[in-house]
N, CA, C and O atoms as CSV, one atom per row, in Angstrom:
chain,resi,resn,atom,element,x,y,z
A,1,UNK,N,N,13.296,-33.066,26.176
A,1,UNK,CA,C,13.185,-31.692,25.753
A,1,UNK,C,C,12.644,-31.657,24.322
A,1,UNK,O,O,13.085,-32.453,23.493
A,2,UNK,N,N,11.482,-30.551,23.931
A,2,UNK,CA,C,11.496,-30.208,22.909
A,2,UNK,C,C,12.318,-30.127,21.597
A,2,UNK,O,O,13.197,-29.265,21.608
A,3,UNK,N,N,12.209,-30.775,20.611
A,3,UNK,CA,C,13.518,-30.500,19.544
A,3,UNK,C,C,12.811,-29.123,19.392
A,3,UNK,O,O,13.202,-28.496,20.377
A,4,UNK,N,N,12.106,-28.446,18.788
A,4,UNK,CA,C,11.976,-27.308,18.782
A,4,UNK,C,C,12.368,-26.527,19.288
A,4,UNK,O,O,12.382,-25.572,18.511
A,5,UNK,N,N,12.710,-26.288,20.110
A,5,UNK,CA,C,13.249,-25.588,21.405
A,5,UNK,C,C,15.240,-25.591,21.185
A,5,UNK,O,O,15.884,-24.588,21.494
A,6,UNK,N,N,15.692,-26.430,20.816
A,6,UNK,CA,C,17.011,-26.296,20.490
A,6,UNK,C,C,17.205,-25.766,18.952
A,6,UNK,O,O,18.382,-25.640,18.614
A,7,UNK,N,N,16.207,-25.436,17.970
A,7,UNK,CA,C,16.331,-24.657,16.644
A,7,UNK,C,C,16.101,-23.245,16.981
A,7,UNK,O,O,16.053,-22.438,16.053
A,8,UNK,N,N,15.943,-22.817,18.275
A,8,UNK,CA,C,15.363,-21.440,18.632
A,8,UNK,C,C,14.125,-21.043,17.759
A,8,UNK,O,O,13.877,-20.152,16.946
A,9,UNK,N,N,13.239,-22.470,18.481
A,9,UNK,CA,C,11.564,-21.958,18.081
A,9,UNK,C,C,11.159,-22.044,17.173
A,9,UNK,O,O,9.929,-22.059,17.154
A,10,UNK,N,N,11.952,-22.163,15.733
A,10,UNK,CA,C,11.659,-22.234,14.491
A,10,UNK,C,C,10.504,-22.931,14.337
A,10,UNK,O,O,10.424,-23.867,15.133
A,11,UNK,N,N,9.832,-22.846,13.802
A,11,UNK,CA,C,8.665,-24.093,12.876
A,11,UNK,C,C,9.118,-25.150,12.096
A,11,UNK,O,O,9.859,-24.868,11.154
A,12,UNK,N,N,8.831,-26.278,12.294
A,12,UNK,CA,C,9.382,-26.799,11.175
A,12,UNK,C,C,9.342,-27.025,9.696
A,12,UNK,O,O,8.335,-27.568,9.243
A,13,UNK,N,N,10.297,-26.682,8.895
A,13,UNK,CA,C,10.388,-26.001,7.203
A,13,UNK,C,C,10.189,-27.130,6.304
A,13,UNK,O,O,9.972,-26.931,5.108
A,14,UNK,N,N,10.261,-28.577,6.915
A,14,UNK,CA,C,10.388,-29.672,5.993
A,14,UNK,C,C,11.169,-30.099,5.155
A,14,UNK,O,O,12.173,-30.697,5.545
A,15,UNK,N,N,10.875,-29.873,3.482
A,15,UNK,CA,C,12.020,-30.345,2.678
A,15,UNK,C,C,12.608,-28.715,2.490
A,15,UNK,O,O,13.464,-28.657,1.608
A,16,UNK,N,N,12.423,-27.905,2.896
A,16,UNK,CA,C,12.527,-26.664,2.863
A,16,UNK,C,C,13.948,-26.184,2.737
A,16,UNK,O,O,14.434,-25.408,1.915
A,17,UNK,N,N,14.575,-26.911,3.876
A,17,UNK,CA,C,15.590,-26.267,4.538
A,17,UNK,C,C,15.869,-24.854,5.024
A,17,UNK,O,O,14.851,-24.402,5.548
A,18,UNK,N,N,16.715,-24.134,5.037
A,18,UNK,CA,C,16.902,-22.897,6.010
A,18,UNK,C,C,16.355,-21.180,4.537
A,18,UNK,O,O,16.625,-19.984,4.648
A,19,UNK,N,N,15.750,-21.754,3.650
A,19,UNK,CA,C,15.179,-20.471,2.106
A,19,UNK,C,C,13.829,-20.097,2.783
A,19,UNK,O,O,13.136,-19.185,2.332
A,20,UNK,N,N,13.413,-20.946,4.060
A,20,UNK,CA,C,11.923,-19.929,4.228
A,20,UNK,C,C,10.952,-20.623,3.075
A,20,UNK,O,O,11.203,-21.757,2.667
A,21,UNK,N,N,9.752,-19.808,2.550
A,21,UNK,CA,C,8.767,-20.380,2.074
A,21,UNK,C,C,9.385,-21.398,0.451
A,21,UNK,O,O,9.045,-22.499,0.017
A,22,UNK,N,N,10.339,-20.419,-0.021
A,22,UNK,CA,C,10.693,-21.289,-1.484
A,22,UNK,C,C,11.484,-22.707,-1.120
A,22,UNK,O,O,12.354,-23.038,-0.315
A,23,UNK,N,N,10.743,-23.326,-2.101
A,23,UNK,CA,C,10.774,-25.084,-1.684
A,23,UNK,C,C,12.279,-25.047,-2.656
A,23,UNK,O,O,12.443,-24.248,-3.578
A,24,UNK,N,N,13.330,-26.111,-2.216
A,24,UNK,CA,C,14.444,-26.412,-2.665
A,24,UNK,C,C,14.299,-27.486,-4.118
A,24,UNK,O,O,13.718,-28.523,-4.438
A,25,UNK,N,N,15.519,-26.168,-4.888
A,25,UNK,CA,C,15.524,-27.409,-6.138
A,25,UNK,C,C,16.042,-28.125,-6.665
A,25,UNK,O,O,17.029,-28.199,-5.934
A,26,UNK,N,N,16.263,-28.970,-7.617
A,26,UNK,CA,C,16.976,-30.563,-7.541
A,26,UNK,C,C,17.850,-30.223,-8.407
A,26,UNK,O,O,17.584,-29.594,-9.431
A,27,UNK,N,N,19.515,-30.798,-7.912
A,27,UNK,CA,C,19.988,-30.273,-9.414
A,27,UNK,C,C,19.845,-30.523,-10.133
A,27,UNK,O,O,19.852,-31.710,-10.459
A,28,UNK,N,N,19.539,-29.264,-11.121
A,28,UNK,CA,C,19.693,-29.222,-12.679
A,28,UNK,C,C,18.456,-28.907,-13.657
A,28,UNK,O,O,18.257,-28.781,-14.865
A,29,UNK,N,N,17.414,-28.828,-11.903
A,29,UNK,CA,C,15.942,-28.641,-12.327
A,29,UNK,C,C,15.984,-27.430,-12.887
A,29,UNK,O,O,16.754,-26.670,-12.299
A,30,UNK,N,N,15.395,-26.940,-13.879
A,30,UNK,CA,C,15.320,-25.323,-14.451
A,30,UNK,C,C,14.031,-24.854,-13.910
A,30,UNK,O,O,13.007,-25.522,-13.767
A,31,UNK,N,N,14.276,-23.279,-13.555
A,31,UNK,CA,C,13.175,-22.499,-13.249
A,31,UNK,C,C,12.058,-22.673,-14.412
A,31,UNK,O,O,12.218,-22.837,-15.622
A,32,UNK,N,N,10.605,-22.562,-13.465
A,32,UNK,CA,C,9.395,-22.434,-14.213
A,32,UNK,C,C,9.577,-21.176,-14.710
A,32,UNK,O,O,10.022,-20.298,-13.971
A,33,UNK,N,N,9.157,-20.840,-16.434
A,33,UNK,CA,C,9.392,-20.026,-17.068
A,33,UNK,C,C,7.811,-19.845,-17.938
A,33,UNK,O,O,7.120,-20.736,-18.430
A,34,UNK,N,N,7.678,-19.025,-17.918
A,34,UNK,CA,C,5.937,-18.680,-19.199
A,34,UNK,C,C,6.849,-18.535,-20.369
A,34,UNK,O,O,8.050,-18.272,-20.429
A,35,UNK,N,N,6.173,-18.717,-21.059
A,35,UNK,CA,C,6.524,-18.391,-23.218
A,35,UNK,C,C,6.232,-17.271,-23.256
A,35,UNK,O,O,5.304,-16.833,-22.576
A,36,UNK,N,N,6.963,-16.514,-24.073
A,36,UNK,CA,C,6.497,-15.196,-24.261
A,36,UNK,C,C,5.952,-15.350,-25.482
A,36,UNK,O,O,6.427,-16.070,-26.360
A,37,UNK,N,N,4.353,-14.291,-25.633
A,37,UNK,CA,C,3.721,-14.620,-26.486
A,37,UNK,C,C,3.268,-13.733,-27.574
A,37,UNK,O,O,2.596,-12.953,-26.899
A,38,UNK,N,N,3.164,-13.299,-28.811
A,38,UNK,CA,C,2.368,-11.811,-29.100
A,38,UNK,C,C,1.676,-12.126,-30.065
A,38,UNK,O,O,2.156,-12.559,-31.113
A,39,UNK,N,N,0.849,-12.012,-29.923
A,39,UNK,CA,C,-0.550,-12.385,-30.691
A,39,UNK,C,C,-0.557,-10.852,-32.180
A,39,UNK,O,O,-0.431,-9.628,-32.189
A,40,UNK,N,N,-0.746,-11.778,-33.028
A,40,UNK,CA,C,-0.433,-10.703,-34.396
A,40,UNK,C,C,-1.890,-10.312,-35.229
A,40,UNK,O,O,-2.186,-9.201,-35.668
A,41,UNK,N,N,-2.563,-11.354,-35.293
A,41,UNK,CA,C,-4.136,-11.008,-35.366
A,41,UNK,C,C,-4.353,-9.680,-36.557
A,41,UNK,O,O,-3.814,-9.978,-37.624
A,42,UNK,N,N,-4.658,-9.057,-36.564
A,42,UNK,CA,C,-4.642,-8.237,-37.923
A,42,UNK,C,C,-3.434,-7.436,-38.364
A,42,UNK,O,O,-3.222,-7.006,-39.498
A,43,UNK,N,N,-2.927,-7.347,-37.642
A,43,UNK,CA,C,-1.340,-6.266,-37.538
A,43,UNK,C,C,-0.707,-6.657,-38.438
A,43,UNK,O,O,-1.214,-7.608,-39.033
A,44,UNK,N,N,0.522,-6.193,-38.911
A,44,UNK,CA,C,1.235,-6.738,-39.776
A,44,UNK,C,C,2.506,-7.832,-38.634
A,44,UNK,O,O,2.716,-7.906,-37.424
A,45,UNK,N,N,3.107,-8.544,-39.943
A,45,UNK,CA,C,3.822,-8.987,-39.092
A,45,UNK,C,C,5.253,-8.596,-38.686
A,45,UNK,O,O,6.035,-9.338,-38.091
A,46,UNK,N,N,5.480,-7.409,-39.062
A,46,UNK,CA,C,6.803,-6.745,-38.541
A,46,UNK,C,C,6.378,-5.664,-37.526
A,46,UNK,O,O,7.296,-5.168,-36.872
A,47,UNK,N,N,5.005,-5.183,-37.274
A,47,UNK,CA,C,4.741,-4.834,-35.805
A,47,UNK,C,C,5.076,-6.143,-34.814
A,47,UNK,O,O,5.822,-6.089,-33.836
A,48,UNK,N,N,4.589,-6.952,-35.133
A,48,UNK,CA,C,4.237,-8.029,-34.132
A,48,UNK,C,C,5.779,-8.642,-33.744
A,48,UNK,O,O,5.889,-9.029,-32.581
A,49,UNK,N,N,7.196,-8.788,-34.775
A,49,UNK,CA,C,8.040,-8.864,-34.423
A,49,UNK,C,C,8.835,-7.766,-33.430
A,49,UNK,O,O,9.637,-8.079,-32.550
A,50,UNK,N,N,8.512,-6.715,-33.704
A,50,UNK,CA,C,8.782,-5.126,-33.133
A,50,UNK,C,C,8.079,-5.614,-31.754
A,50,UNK,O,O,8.977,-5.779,-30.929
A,51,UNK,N,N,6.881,-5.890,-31.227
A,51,UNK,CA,C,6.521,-6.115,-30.020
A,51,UNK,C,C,6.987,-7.262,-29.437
A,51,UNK,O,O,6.956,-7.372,-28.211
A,52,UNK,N,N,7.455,-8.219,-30.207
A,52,UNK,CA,C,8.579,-9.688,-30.014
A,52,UNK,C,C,9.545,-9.220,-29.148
A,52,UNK,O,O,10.029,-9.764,-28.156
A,53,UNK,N,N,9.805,-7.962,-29.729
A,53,UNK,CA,C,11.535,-8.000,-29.533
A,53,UNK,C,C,11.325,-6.715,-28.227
A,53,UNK,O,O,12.234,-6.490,-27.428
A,54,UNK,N,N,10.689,-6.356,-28.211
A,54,UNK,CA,C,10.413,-5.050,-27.169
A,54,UNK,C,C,10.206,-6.226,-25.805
A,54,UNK,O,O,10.747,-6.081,-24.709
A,55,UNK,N,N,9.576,-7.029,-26.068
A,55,UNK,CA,C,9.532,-8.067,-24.738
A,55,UNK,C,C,10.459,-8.972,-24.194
A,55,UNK,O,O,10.348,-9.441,-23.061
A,56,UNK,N,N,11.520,-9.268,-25.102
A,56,UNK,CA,C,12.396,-10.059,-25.207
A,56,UNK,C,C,13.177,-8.923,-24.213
A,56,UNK,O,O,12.911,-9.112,-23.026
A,57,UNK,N,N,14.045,-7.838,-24.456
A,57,UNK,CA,C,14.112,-7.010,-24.490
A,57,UNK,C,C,13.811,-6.362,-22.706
A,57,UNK,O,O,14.634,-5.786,-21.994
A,58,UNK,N,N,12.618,-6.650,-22.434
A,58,UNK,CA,C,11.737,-6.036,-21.425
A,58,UNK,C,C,12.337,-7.307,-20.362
A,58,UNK,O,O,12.902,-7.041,-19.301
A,59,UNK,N,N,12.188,-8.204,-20.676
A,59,UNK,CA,C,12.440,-9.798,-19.959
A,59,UNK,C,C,13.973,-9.950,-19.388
A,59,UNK,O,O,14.346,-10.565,-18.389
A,60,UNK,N,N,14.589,-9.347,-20.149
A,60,UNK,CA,C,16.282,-9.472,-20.082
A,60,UNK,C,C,16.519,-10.538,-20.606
A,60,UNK,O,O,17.599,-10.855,-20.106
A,61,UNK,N,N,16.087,-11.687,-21.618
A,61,UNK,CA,C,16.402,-12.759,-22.011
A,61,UNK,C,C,18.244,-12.457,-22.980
A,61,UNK,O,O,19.320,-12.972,-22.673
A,62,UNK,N,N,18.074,-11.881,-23.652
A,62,UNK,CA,C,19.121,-12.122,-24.296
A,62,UNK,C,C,20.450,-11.294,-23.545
A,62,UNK,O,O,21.574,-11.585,-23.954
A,63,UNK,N,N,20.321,-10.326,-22.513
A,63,UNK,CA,C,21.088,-10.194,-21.755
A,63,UNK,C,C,21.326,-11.420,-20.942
A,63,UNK,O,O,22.522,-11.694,-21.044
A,64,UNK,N,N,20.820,-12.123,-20.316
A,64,UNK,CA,C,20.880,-13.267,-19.466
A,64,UNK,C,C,21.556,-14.101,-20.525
A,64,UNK,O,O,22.390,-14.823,-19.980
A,65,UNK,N,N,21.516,-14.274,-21.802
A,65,UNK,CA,C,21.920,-15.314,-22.816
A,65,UNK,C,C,23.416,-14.828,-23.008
A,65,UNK,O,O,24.290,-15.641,-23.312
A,66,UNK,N,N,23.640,-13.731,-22.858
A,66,UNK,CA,C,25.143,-12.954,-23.162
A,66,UNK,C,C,26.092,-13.294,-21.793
A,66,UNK,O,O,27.311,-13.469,-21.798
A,67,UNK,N,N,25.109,-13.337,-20.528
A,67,UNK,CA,C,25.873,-13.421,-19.680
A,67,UNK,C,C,26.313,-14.990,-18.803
A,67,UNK,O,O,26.998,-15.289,-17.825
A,68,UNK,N,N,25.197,-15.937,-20.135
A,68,UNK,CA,C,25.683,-17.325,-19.452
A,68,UNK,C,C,26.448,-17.739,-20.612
A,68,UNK,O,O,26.711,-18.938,-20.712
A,69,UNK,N,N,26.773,-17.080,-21.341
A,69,UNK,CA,C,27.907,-17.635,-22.261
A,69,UNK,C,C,29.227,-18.455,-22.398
A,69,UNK,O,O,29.790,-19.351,-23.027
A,70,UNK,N,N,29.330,-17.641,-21.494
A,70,UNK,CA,C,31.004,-18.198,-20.330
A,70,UNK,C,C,30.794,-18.365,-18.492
A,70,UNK,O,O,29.902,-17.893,-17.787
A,71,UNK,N,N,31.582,-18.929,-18.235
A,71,UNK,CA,C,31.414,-19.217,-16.923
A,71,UNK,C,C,31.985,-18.124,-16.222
A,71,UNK,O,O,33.095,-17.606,-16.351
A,72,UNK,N,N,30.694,-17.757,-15.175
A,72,UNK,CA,C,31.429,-16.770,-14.315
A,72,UNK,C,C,31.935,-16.908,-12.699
A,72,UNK,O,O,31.231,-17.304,-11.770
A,73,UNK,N,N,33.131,-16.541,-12.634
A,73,UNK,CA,C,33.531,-16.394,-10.991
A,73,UNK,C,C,32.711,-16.411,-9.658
A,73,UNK,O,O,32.558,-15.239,-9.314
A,74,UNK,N,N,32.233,-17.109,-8.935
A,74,UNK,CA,C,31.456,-16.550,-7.904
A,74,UNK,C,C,32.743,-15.619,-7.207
A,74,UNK,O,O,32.931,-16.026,-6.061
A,75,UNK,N,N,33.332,-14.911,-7.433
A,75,UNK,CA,C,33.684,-13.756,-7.043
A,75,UNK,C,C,33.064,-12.540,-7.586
A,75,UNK,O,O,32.648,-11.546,-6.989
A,76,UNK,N,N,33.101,-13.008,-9.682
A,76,UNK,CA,C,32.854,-12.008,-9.999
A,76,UNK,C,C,31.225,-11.623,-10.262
A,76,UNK,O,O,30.942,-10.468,-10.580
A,77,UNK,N,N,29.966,-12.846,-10.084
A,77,UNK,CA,C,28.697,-12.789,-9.587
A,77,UNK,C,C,28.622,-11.825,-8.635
A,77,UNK,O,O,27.943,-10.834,-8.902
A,78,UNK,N,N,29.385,-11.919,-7.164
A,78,UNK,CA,C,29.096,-11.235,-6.523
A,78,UNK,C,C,29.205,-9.720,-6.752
A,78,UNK,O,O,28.301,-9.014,-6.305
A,79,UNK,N,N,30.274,-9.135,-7.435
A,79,UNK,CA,C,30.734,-7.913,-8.034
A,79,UNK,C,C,30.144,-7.348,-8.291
A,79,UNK,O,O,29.876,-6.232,-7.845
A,80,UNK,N,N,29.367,-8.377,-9.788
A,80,UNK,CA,C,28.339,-8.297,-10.315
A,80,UNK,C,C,26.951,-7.325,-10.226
A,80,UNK,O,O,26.558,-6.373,-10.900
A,81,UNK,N,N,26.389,-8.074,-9.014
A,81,UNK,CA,C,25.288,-8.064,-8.548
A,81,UNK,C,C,25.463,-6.704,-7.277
A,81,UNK,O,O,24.618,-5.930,-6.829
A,82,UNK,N,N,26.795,-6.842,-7.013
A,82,UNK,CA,C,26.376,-5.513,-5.599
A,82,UNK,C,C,26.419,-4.555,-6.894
A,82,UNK,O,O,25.349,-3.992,-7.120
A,83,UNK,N,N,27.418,-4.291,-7.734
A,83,UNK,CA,C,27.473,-3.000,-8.916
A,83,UNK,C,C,25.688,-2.827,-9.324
A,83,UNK,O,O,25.072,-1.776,-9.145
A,84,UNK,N,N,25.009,-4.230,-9.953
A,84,UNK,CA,C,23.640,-3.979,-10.476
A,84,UNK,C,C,22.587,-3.421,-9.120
A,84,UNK,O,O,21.479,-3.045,-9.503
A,85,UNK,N,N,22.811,-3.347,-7.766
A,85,UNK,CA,C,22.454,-3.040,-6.889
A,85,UNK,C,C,22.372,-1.548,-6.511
A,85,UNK,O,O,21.449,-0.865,-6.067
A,86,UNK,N,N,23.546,-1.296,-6.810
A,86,UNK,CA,C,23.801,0.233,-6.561
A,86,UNK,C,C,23.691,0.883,-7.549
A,86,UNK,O,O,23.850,2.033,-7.141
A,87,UNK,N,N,23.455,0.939,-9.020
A,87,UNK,CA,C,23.086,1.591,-9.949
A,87,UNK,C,C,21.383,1.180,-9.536
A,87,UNK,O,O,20.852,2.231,-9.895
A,88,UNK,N,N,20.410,0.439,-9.090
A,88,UNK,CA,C,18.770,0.106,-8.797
A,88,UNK,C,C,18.841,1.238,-7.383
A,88,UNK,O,O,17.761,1.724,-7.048
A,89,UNK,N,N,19.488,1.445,-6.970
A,89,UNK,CA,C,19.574,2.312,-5.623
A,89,UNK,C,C,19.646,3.753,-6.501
A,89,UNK,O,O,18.713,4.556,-6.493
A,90,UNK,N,N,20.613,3.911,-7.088
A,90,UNK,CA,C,20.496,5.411,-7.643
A,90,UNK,C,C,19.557,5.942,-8.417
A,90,UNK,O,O,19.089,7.080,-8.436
A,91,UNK,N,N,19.293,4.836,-9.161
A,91,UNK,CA,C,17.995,4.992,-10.350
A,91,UNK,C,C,16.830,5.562,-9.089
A,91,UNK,O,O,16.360,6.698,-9.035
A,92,UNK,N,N,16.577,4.553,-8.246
A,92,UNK,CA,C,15.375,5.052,-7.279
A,92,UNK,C,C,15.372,5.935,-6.438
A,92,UNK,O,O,14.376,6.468,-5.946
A,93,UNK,N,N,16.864,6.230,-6.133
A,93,UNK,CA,C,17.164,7.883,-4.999
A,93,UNK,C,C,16.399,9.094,-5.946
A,93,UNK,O,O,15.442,9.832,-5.712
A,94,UNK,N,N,17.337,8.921,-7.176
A,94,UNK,CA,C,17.223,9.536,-8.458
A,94,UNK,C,C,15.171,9.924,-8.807
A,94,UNK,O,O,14.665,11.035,-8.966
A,95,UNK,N,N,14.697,9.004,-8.815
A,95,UNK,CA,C,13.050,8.927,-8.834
A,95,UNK,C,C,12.623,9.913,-7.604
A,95,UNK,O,O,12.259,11.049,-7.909
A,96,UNK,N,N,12.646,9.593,-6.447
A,96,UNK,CA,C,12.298,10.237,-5.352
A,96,UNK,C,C,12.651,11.349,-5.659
A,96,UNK,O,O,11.725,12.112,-5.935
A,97,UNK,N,N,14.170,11.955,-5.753
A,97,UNK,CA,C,13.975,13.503,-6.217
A,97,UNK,C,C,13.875,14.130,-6.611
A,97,UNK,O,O,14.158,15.283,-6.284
A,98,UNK,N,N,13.194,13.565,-7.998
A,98,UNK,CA,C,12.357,14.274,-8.978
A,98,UNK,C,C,11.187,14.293,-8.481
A,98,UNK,O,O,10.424,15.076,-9.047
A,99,UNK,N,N,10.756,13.703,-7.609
A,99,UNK,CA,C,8.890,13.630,-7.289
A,99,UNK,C,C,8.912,14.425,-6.087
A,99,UNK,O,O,7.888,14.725,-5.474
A,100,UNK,N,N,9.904,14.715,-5.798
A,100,UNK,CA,C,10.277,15.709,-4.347
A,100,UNK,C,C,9.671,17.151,-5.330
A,100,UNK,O,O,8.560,17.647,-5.143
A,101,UNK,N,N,10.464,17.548,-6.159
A,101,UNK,CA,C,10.727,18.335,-6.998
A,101,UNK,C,C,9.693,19.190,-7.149
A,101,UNK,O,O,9.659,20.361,-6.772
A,102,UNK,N,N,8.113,18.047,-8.198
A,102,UNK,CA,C,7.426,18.131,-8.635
A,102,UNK,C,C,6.057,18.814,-7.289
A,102,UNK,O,O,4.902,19.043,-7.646
């Protein structure tokens, strides 16, 4: 018999495992990250910090830095994340019925 046929058809994922297209990572490997960059060029340089920090800011870096500070619960991750879920749900109900509106 087919091994295929006992995964119910699947394709096979390789080093994949069961994440679908994102390839699995090794512990301890850190996510690929870009530099954030702001080019200052004639400006002064307290605009150019002002656009530093508006990106920093924009990125969530130093929120993310506040929130790996201490170790958190995978109870309270999960909490977490359904709460940041449902405030991204209202924000966007919230959008729609203003453009209803308009």
């Amino acid at each position: 018999m087919d091994e295929r046929k006992d995964r119910g058809d699947r394709p096979d994922r390789g080093d994949r495992g069961d994440r679908g297209d994102r390839p699995m990572r090794r512990t301890g490997e850190r996510p690929i990250c870009r530099p954030l960059e702001v080019v200052v060029g004639d400006q002064p340089v307290e605009k150019a910090v002002r656009a530093f920090r508006n990106k920093v800011a924009r990125e969530g870096i130093l929120k993310e830095l506040k929130r790996r500070r201490f170790y958190e619960k995978p109870s309270a991750v999960r909490k977490r994340k359904a709460r940041e879920a449902e405030r991204r749900r209202r924000r966007t109900a919230r959008r729609i019925m203003r453009r209803k509106k308009d």
